[in-house]
KEDOMAR-716840 format. One line per field, with one value per atom (N, C-alpha, C): x, y, z; residue in three letters; residue number from 0. Coordinates in Angstrom, 3 decimals. Layout:
REM KEDOMAR-716840
x c(X	...)
y c(Y	...)
z c(Z	...)
resn c(ala	...)
resi c(NUM	...)
//
This chain:
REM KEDOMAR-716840
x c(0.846	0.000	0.898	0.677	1.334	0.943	1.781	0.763	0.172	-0.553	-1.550	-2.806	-2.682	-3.599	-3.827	-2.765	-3.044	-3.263	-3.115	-3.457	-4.670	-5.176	-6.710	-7.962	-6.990	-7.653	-7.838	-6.413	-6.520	-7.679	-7.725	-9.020	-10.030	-10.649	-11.373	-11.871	-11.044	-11.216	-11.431	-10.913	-10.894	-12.330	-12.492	-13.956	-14.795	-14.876	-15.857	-15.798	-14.277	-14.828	-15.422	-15.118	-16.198	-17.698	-17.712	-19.442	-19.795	-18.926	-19.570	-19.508	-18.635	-19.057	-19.791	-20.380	-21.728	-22.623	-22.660	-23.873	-24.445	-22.866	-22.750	-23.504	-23.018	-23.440	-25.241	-25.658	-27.187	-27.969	-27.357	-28.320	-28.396	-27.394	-27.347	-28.144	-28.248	-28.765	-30.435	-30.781	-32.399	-33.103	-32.268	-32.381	-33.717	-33.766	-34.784	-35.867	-36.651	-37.975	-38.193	-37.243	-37.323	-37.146	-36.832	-35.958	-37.416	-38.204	-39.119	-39.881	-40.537	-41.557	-41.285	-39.655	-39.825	-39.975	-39.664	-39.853	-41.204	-41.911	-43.687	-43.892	-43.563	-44.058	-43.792	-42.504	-42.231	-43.182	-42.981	-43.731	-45.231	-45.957	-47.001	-47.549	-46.786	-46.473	-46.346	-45.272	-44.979	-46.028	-46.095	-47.647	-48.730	-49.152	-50.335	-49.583	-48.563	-48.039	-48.200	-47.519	-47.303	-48.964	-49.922	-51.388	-52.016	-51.869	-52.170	-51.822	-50.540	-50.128	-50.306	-50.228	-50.503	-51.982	-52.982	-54.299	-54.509	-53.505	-54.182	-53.799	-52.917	-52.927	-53.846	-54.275	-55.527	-56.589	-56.668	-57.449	-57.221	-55.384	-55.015	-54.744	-54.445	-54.536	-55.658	-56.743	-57.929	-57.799	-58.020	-57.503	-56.780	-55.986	-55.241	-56.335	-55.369	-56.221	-55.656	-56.024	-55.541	-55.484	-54.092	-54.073	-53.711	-53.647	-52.948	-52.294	-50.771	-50.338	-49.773	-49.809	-49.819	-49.245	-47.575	-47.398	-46.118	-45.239	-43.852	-43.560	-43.657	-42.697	-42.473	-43.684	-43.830	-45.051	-45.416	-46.738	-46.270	-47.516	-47.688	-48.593	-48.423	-49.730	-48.910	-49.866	-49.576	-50.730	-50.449	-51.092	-50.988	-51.659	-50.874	-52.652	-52.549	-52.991	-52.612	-53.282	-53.322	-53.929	-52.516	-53.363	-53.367	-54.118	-53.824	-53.280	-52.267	-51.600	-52.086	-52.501	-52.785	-51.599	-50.893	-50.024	-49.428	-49.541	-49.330	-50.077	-51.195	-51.992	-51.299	-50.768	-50.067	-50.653	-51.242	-52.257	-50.476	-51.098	-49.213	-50.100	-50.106	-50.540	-49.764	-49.596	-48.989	-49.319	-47.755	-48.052	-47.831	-48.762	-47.984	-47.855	-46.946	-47.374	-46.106	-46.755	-45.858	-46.100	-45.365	-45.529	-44.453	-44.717	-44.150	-44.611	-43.185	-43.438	-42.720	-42.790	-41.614	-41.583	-40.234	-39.936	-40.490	-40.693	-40.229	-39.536	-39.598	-38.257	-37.478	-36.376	-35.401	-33.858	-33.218	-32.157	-31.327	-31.204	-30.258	-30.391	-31.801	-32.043	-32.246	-32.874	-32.761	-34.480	-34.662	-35.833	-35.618	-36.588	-35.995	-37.168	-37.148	-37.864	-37.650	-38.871	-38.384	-39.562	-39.337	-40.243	-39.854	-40.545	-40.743	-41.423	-41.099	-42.051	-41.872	-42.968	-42.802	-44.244	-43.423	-44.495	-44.500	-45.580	-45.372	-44.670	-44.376	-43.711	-42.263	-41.652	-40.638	-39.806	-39.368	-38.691	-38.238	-38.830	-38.256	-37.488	-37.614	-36.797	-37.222	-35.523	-36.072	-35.079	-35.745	-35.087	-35.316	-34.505	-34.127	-33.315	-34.086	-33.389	-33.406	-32.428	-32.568	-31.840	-32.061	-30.986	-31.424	-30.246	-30.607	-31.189	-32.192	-33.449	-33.042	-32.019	-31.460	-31.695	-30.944	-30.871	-32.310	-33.051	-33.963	-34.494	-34.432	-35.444	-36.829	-38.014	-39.194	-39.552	-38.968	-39.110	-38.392	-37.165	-36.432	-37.497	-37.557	-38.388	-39.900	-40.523	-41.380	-40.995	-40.168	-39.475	-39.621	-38.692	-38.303	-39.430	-40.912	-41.908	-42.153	-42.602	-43.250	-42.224	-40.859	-40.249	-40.214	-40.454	-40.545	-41.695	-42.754	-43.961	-44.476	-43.446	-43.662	-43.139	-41.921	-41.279	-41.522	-42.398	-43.195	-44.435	-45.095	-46.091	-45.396	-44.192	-43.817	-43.334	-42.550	-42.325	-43.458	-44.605	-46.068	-46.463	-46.817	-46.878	-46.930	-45.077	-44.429	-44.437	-44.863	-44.500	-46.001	-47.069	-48.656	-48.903)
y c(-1.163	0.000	1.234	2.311	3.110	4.495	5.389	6.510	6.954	7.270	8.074	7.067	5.686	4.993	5.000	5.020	5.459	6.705	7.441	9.132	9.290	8.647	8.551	7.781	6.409	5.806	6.912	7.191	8.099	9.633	9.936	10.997	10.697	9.139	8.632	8.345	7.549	7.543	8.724	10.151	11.117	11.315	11.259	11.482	11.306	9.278	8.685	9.634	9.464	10.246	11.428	12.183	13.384	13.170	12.274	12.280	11.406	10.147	9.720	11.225	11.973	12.647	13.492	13.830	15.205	14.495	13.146	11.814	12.450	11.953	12.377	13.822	14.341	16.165	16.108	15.654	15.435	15.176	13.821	13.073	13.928	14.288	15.412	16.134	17.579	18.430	17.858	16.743	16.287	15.759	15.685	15.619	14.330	13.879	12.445	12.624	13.866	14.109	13.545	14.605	14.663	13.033	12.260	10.872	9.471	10.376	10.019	9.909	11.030	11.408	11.215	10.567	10.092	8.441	7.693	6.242	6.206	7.414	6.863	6.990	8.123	8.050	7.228	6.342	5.432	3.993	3.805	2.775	2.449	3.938	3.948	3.746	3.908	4.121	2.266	2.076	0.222	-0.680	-0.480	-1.362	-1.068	-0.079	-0.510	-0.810	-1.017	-1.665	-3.252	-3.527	-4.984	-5.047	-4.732	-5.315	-5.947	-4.509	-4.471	-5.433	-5.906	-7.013	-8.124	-8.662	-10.069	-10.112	-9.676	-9.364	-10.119	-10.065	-10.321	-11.814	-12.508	-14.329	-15.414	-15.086	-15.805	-15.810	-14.809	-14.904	-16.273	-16.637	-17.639	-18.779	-18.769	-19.879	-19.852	-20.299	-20.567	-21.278	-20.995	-21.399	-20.590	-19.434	-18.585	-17.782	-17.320	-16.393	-15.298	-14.089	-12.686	-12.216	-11.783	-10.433	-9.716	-8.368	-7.460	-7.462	-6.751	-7.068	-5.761	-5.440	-4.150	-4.580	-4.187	-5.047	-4.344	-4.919	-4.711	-5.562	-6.539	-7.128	-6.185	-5.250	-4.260	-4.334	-3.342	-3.648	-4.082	-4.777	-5.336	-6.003	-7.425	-8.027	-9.514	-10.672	-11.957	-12.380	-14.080	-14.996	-15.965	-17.217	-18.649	-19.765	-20.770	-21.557	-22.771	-24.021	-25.249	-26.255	-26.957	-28.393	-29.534	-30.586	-32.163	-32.528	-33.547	-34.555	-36.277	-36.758	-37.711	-38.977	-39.761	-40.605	-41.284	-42.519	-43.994	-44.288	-44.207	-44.131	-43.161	-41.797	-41.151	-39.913	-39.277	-37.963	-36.934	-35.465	-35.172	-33.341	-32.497	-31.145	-30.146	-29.619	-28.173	-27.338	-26.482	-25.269	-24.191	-23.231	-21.912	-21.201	-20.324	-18.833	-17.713	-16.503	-15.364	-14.378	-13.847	-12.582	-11.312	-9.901	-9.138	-7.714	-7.550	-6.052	-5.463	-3.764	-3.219	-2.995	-2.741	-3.121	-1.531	-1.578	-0.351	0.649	2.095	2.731	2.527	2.608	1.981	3.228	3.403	4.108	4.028	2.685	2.758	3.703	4.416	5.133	4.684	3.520	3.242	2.453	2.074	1.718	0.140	-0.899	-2.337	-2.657	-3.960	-4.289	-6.031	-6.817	-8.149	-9.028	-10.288	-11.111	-12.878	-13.167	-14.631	-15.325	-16.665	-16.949	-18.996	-19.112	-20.970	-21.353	-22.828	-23.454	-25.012	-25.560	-27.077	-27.604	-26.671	-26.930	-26.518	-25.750	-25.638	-24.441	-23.518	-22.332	-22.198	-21.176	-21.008	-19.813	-18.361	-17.628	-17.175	-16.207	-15.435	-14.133	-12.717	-11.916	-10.731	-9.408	-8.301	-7.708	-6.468	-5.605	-3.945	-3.008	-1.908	-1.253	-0.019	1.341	2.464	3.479	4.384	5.277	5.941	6.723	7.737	7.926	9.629	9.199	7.754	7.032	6.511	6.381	5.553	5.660	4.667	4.866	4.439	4.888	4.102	3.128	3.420	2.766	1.515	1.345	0.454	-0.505	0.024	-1.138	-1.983	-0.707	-1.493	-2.655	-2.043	-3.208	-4.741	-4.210	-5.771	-6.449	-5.555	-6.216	-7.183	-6.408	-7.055	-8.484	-8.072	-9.661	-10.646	-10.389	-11.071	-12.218	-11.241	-12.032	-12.559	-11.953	-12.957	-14.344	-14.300	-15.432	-16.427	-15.976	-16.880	-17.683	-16.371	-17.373	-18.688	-17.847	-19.076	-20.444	-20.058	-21.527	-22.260	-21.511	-22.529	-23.313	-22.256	-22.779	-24.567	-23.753	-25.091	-26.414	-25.841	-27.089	-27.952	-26.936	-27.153	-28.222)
z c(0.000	0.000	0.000	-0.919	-1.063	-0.382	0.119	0.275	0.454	-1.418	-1.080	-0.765	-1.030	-0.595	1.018	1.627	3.520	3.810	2.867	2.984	2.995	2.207	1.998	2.967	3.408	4.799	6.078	6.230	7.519	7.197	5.962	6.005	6.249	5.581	6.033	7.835	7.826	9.342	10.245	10.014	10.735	10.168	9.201	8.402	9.956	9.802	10.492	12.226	12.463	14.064	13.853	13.003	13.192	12.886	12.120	12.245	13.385	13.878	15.474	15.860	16.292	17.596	16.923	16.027	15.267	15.716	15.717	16.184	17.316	17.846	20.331	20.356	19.757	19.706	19.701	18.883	18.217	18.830	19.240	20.297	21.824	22.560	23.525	23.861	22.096	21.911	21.469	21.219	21.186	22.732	23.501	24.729	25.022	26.248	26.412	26.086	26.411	26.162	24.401	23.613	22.183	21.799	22.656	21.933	22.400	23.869	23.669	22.580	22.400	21.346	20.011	19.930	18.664	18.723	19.782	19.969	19.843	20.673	20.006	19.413	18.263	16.590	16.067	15.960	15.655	15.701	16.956	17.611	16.937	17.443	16.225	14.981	14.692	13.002	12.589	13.146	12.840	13.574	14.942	14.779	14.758	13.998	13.013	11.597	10.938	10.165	10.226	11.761	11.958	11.944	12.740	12.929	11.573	10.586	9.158	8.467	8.345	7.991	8.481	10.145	10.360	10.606	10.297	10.556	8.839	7.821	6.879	6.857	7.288	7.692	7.642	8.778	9.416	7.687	7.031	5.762	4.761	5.189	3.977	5.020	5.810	6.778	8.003	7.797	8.198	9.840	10.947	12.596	13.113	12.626	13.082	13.973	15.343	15.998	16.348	15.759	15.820	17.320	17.714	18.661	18.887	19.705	19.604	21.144	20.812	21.612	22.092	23.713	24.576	25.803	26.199	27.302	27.364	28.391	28.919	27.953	27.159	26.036	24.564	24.439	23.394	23.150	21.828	21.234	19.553	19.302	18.089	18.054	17.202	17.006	17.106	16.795	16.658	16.212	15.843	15.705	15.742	15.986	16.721	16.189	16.270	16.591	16.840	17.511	18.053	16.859	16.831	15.300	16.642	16.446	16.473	15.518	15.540	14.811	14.842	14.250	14.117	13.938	14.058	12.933	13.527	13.497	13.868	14.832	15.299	16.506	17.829	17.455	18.720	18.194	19.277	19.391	19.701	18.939	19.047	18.664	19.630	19.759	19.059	18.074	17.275	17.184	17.311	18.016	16.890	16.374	15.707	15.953	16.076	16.504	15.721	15.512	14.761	15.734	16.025	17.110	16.754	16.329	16.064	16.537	17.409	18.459	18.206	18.998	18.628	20.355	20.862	21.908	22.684	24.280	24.441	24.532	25.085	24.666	26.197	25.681	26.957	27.001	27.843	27.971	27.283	26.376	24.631	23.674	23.970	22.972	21.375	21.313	20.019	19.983	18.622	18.431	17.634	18.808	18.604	17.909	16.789	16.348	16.439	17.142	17.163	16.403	16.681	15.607	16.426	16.402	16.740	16.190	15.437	14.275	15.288	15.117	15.500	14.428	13.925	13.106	13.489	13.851	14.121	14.879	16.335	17.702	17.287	16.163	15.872	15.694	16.449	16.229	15.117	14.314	12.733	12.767	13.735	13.593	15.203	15.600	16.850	16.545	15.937	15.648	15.879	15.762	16.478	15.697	15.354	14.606	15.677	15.494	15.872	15.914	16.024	15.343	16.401	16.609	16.911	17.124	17.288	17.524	16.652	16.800	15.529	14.161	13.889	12.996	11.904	12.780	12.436	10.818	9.857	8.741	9.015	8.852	9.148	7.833	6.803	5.526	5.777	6.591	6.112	7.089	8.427	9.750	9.057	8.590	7.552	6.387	5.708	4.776	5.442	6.823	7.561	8.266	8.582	9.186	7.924	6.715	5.317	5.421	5.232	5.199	6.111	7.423	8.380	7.841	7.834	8.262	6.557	5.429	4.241	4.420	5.232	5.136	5.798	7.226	8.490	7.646	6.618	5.858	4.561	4.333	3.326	4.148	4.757	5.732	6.385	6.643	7.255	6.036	4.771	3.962	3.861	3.478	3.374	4.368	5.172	6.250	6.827	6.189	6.844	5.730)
resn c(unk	unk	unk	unk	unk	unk	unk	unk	unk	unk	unk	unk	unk	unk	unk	unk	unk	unk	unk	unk	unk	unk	unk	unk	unk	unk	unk	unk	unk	unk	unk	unk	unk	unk	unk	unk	unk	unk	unk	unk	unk	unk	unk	unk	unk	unk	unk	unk	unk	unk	unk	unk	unk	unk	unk	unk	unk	unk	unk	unk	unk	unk	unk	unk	unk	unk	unk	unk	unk	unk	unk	unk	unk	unk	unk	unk	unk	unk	unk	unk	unk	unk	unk	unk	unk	unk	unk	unk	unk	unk	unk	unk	unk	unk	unk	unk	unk	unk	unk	unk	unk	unk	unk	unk	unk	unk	unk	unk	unk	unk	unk	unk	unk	unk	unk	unk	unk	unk	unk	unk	unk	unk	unk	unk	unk	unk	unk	unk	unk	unk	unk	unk	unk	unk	unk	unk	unk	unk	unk	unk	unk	unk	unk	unk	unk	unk	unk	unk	unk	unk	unk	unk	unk	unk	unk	unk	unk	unk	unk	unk	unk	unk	unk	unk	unk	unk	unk	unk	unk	unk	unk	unk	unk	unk	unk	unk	unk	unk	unk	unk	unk	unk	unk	unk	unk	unk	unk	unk	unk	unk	unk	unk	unk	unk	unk	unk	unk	unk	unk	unk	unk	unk	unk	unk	unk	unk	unk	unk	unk	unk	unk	unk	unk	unk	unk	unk	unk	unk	unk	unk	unk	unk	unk	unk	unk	unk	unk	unk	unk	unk	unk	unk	unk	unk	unk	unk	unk	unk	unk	unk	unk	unk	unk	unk	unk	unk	unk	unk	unk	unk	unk	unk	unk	unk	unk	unk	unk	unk	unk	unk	unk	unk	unk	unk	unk	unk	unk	unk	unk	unk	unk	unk	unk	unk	unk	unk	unk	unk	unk	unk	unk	unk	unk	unk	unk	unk	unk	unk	unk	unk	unk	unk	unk	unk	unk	unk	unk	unk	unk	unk	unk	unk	unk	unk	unk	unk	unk	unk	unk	unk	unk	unk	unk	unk	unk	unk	unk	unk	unk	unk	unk	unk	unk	unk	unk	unk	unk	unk	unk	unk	unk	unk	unk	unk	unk	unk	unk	unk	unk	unk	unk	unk	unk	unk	unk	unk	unk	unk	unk	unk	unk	unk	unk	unk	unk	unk	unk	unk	unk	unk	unk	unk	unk	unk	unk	unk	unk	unk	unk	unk	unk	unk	unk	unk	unk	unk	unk	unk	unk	unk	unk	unk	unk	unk	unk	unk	unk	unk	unk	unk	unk	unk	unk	unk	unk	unk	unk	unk	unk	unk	unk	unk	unk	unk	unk	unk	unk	unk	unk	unk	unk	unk	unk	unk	unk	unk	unk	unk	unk	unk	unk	unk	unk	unk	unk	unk	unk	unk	unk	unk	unk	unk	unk	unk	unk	unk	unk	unk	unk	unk	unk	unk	unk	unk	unk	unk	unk	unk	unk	unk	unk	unk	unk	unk	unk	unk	unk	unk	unk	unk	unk	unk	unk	unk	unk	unk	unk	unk	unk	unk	unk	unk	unk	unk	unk	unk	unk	unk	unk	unk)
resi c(0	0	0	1	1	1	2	2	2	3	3	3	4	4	4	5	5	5	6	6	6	7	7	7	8	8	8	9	9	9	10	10	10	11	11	11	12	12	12	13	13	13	14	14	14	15	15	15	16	16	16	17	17	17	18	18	18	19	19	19	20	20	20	21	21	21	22	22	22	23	23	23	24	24	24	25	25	25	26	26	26	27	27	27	28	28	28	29	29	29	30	30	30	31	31	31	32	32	32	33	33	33	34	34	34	35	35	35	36	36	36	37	37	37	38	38	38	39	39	39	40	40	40	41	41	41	42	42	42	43	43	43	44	44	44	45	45	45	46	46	46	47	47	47	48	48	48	49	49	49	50	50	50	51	51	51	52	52	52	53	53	53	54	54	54	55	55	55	56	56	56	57	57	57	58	58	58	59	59	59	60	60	60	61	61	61	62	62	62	63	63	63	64	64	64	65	65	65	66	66	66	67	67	67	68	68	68	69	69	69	70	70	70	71	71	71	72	72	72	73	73	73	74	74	74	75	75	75	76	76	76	77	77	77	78	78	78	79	79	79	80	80	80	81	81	81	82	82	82	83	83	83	84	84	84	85	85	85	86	86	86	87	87	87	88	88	88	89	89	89	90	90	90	91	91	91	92	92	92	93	93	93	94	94	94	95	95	95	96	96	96	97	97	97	98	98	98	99	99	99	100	100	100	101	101	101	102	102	102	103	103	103	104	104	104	105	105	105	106	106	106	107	107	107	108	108	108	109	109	109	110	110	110	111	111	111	112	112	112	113	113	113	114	114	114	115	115	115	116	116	116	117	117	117	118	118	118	119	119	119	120	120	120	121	121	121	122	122	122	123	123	123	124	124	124	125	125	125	126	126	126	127	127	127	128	128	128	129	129	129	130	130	130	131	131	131	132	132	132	133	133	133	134	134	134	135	135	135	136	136	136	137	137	137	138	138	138	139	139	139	140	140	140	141	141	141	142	142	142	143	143	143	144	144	144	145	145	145	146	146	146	147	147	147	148	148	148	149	149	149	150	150	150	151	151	151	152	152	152	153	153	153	154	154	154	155	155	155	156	156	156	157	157	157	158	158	158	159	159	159)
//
């Protein structure tokens, strides 16, 4: 590596610390109240996203039971139901359930988004996404509800 090729890393890098600390600066100057009131717009905003979306399930898989969900774990929505299994003469209970919250706001300052998907007594995903409250895209969190809960229906799908 020559040079101006490390000449150019080290600007870089000085780059990045100055925008962490413009970050440090930001977040400071928006102070808790402000970092509140944006975790609830947020919050808002995505579950009635998540509701909207797993509310439409239960339409293509028929036993699903819709709820909404309001708690110290977060809010969002879910849906789950109970099969019997029949096969070889052994009675055998299955379990589904999709559950997707967004967490509350907590002293990280950031806005969590989780998802728990089980199909047929079987953990298919247990996931957690989240970013900074300064940070936040609401486009992108939406993106990841839509894929979550496309991919919870393709795997029941597949597996029902």
């Amino acid at each position: 590596m020559d040079f101006q090729q490390r000449l150019e890393k080290a600007i870089q890098r000085g780059k990045r610390a100055h925008d962490a600390e413009a970050q440090a600066r930001a977040e400071q100057a928006m102070g808790e109240e402000e970092l509140k009131r944006l975790h609830t717009q947020y919050r808002l905003e995505l579950s009635e996203h998540i509701e909207h979306c797993i509310k439409q399930l239960p339409q293509h898989f028929p036993g699903f039971r819709y709820e909404t969900l309001v708690g110290a774990s977060g809010w969002g929505a879910a849906i789950s139901r109970d099969d019997l299994s029949l096969s070889d003469g052994r009675r055998a209970n299955l379990f589904s359930r999709l559950e997707v919250v967004v967490r509350p706001f907590s002293v990280s300052h950031v806005l969590e988004l989780a998802a728990k998907g089980t199909v047929r007594n079987k953990e298919i995903y247990n996931r957690s996404q989240y970013h900074r409250l300064a940070d936040v895209d609401v486009a992108s969190f939406r993106d990841l509800v839509d894929r979550w809960i496309l991919e919870y229906a393709e795997l029941y799908a597949a597996k029902g």
